[in-house]
N, C-alpha and C positions, 0 to 999 in steps of 0.2 A: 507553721511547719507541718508538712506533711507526714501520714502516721505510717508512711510506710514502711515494712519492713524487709528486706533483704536478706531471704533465704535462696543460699548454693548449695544445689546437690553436687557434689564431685563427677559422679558417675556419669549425669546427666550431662554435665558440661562435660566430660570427655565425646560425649556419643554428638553433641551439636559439634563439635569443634571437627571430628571424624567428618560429618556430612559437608563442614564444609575443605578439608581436604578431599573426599571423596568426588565435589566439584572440579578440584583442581584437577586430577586426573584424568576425568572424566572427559572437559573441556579440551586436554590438552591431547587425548588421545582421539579426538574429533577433531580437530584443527588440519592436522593433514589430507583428513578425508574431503574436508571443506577445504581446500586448498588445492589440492586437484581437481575436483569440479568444475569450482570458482574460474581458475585460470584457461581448464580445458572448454570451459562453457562461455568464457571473456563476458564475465560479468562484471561489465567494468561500469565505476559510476561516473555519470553525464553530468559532467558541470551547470551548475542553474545559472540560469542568466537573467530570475528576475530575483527580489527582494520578497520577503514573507506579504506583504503588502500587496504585491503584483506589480511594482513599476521594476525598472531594469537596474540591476546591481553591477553599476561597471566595477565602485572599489572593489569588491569581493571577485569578480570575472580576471580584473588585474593581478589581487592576492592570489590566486589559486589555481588558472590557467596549466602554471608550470606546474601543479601538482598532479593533475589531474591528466594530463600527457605522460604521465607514470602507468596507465592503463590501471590503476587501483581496483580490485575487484570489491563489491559491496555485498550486504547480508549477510555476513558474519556474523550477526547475530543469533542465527542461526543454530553455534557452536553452543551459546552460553543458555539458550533456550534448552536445546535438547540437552544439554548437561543436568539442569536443575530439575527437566520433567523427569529424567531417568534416575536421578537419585533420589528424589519426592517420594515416586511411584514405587521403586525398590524400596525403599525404607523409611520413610517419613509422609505418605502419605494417611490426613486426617481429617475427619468430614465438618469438624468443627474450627481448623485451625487451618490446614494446607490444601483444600480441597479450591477452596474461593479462589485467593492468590495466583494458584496451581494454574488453575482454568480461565482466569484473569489475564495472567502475561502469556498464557498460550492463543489465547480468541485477540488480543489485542496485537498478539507478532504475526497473527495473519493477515492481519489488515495492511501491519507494513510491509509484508511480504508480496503482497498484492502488486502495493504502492510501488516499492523497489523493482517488481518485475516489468513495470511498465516504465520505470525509470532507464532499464536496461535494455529492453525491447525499443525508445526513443519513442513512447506515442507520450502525445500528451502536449505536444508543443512546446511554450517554452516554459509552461508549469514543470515539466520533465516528471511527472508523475500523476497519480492520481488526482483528478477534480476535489477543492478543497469541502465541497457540500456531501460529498460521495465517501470521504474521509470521516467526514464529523460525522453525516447519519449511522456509519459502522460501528464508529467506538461509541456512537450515544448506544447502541444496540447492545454493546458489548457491557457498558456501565450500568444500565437498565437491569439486564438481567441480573447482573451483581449486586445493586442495589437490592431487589428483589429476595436474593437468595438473602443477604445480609439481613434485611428486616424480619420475612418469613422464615424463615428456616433457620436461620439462628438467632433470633428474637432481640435483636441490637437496635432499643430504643430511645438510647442518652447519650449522649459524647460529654468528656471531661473536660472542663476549664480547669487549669493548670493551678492551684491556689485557691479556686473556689468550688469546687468540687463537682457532681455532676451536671447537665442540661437535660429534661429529659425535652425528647423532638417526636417524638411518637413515629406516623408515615413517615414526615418531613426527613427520616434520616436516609432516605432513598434520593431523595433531590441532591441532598447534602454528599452523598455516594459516588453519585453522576458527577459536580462540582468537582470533586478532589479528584477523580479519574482521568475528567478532562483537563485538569491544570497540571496533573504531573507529566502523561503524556504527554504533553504539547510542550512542556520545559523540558521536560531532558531530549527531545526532539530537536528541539531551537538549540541547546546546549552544546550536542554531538555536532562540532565544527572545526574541531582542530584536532589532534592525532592524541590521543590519548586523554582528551578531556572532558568525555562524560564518563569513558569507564572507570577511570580514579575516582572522578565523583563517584556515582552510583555504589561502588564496591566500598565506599567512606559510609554513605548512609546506608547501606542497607547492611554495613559491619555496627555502624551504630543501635540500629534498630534491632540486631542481634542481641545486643545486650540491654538493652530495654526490653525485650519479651521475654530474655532470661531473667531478669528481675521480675517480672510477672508470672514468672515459672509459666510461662507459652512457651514451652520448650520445641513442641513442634513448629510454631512459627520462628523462633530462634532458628533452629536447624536448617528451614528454610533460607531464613535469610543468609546464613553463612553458606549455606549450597551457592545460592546466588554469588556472596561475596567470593569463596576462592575460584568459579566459575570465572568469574570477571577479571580474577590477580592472572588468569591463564591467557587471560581477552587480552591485556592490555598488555601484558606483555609481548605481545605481536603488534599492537594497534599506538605505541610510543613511535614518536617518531626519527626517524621517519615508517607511517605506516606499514604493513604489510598487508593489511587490507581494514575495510571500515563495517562498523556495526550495520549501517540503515535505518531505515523508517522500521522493520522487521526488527531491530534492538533495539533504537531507544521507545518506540511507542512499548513493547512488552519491559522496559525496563521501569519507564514512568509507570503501566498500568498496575506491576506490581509493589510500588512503593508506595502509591495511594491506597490501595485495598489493605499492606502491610498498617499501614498508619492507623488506618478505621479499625483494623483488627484488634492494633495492642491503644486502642484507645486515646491516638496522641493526635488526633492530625491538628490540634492549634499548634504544636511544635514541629509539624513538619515542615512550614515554612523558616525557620530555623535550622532543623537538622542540614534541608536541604534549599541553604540561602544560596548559591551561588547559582542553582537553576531560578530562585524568583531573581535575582538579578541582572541575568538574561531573557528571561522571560519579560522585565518588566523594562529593558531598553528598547526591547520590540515596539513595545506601547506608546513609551517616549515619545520615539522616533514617531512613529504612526498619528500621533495625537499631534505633533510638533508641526509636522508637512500640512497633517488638514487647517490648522490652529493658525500656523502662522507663513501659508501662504508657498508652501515649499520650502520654508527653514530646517535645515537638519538639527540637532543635539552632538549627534556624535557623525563621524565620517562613514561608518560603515555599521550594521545591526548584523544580530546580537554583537552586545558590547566588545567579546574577544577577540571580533575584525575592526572594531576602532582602537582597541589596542596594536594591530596588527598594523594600520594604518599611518600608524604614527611612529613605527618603528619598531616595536618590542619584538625580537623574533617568539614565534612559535612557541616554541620550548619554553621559554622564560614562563610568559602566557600563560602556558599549561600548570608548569609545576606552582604557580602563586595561587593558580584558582585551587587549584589540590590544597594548598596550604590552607586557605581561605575556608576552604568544603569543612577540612580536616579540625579547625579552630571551631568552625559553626555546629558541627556535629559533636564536638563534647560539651560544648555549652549547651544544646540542646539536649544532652541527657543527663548532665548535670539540674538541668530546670526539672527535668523527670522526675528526678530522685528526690528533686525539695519540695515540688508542687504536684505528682502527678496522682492517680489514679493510689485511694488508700488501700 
C-alpha cells in the first residue's frame, strides 16, 4: 500500500478550479473571433483520401464525403491554445511546473498549424498536408528540447513504477521524454476523427490529471490542467455533432504534446496509457491494420482504421460512437487515478 497522503488546501483548490473556469471564458470569448475568420478565410478541411499508411481509404472517403461538402472550417484549435496560454501567462505561470507544458503544446500547435495551412492551401497532394518525415523531425525538435529542459533544468532523473517505487534513468530520461511526446501526439492526432471525440477525451484526462497534481499539491500543474480542461468543455461544445468546426493537426498535436509533458511532470506516465486507453486504442488499430496488410498479404482486421471508422462501417452512427468512447475515456481515467492513489509516487 502506498504511503501516500492526501493533503487539500481549500483555498488552493478554489484558485485551480477559477483557472479552469477562467478557460471557459476565455475560450468561449474566442470562438467568435475564430469564427469569423475561419469562415471569411474558408478554411475549410480537405478530405484525405489516403489511409495513415498511405494506400487509399475509400471506406473512410465513403463515411465522410457528405461531411465534408458542409465546408467545415478547421484550426480551431487555435481557440483552446490561446485560451490556456492566456490564462497560464496571466496567472499561473511557473518555471518549475507550467513553463515546460506551457511551451510544449504552444511549439507542438505550430507544427500543426503549419500542417493544416497546407492542408487548406491543397499542396501536398493526396497526403493533403504536410510530408510525414518533415512532421516527425518538427515534433522530434520540439520533444528534444523538452527533454532537455526536463533533465537540465529541472533535474528529473527517475520515473515511478506504480507499486514499486522509483526508477532511477539518469540521461535516458530525455529518450524516455521524446518517446511519450511522440505517442501522445500521434494518438490524439489518430483519435480527432469524429465530432466531438478527442475533445471529450482530452478534457476527461487532462480533468484527471488535474486531480492527481492536486494530490501532489502541483497546484500549478493542476491549474494548468483544468485551464485546458474548461478550455476544451467550451471546444466541444461547438465541435459535438454535428460539428461547427474541427480542432486539426494545430489541436490535437498541441493536445497530445501537452498531456505527455503533463504525465512526466506529476510522475505518472506508466499510468498514462490507462488514463488515456482509448487514444492507445486507436492508436494501436492503426498498427493492427498496418501489420495485418504487410503480414498477411493485404488482409484487413477491421474495415476501416482508426478503430471509430470500423465502428462506423458497420453501422453504429456517429454519436453513439462518440458518447461510448467518452464513457470508455471516463471509466479508464478514474481507474487510473485510483491506481494513483494506491500505488503512486510516496
Amino acid at each position: 500500500m502506498s504511503s501516500l497522503q492526501i493533503v487539500i488546501d481549500a483555498s488552493t483548490i478554489e484558485q485551480v478550479f477559477m483557472l479552469g473556469l477562467l478557460g471557459v471564458i476565455t475560450a468561449t470569448a474566442l470562438t467568435p473571433l475564430y469564427t469569423t475568420a475561419a469562415f471569411r478565410g474558408r478554411w475549410w478541411k480537405r478530405v484525405r483520401s489516403h489511409s495513415f499508411s498511405g494506400e487509399t481509404a475509400p471506406v473512410y472517403q465513403k463515411l465522410h464525403a457528405a461531411k465534408h461538402m458542409r465546408n467545415i472550417p478547421t484550426m480551431a484549435g487555435v481557440i483552446f491554445i490561446l485560451a490556456t496560454a492566456i490564462v497560464t501567462i496571466a496567472g499561473n505561470l511557473d518555471r518549475t511546473q507550467t513553463w515546460l507544458p506551457l511551451a510544449a503544446m504552444v511549439g507542438a500547435g505550430f507544427i500543426g498549424l503549419f500542417d493544416d495551412i497546407i492542408n487548406i492551401r491543397g499542396i501536398g497532394g493526396t497526403i493533403a498536408g504536410m510530408r510525414a518525415k518533415v512532421k516527425s523531425a518538427l515534433l522530434f525538435s520540439v520533444a528534444l528540447i523538452g527533454g532537455w529542459w526536463f533533465f537540465v533544468k529541472l533535474g528529473v532523473t527517475d520515473i515511478n513504477i506504480p507499486f514499486f517505487g522509483e526508477w532511477h534513468l539518469g540521461w535516458l530520461i530525455i529518450p524516455l521524454f521524446i518517446l511519450v511526446i511522440f505517442s501522445t501526439a500521434n494518438a490524439v492526432n489518430i483519435t480527432d476523427g469524429l465530432d466531438g471525440l478527442a475533445g471529450g477525451l482530452a478534457a476527461t484526462a487532462f480533468g484527471a490529471y488535474a486531480i492527481i497534481a492536486v494530490i501532489e499539491e502541483k497546484y500549478g500543474i493542476a491549474g494548468f490542467c483544468m485551464t485546458i480542461t474548461g478550455a476544451l468543455l467550451s471546444y466541444t461544445w461547438f465541435n459535438i455533432y454535428p460539428a461547427r468546426f474541427f480542432m486539426g493537426d494545430v489541436g490535437s498535436f498541441a493536445l497530445g504534446t501537452a498531456l505527455g509533458v503533463v504525465a512526466m511532470l506529476t510522475d505518472t506516465v506508466l499510468l498514462l496509457p490507462i488514463i488515456g486507453l482509448v487514444f492507445v486504442i486507436e492508436t494501436g488499430s492503426v498498427a493492427l491494420q498496418f501489420m495485418s496488410k504487410r503480414l498477411r498479404s493485404g488482409k484487413k482486421i477491421f474495415h476501416s482504421t482508426p478503430i471509430h471508422h470500423h465502428f462506423e462501417a458497420i453501422g453504429w452512427p456517429e454519436t453513439k460512437i462518440t458518447m461510448r468512447f467518452w464513457v470508455i475515456g471516463q471509466v479508464a481515467a478514474f481507474m487510473g487515478v485510483i491506481l494513483f492513489i494506491l500505488g503512486g509516487p510516496s
